[in-house]
N, C-alpha and C positions, 0 to 999 in steps of 0.2 A: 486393620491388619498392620502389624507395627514392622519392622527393617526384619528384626531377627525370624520372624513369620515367615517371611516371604524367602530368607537366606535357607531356613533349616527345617520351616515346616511346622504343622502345627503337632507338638509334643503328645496327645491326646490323638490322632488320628495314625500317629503311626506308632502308638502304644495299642490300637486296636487293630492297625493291619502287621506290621513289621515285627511288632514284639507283642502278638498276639498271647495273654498269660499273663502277662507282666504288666504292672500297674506304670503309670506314666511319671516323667520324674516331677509334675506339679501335685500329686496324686499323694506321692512317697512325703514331698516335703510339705504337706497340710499333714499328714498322719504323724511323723515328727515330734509337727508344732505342735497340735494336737497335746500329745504325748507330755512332750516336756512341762508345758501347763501343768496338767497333772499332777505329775512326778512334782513338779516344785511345791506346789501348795501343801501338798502331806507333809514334805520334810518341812517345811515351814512349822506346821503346824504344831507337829511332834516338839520342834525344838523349842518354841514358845511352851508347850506343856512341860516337857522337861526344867527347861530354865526357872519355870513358877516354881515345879516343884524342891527346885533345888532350893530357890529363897524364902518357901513355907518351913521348908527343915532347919532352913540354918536358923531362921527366926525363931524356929522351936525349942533349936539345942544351946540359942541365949535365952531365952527364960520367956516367960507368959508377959509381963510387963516391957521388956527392948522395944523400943522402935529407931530406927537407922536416922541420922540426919539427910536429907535430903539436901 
């Protein structure tokens, strides 16, 4: 049992008596985290597909033989 346990109580037991309904604030901040994972990796993902798509087009609209110096 760590300092602040013993000061305020365990988060989880008085999220089941005191704020009986309502999810506990360790509870809230895993669903979050959770969350934001999520959320990132789509727009991740989109913007990598966009971004190709953007440099297939531009390759396309210099001509069939461009290739870019690297």
């Amino acid at each position: 049992m760590s300092l602040l346990d013993k000061l305020f109580g365990n988060d989880h037991e008085r999220a089941a008596t005191q704020y009986a309904g309502r999810e506990s604030a360790t509870e809230r901040a895993t669903r979050q985290r959770r969350a934001s994972h999520h959320r990132g990796g789509a727009q991740r993902a989109a913007r990598a597909g966009q971004a190709w798509e953007d440099r297939d087009r531009t390759q396309d609209r210099r001509g069939r033989w461009y290739r870019a110096a690297r």
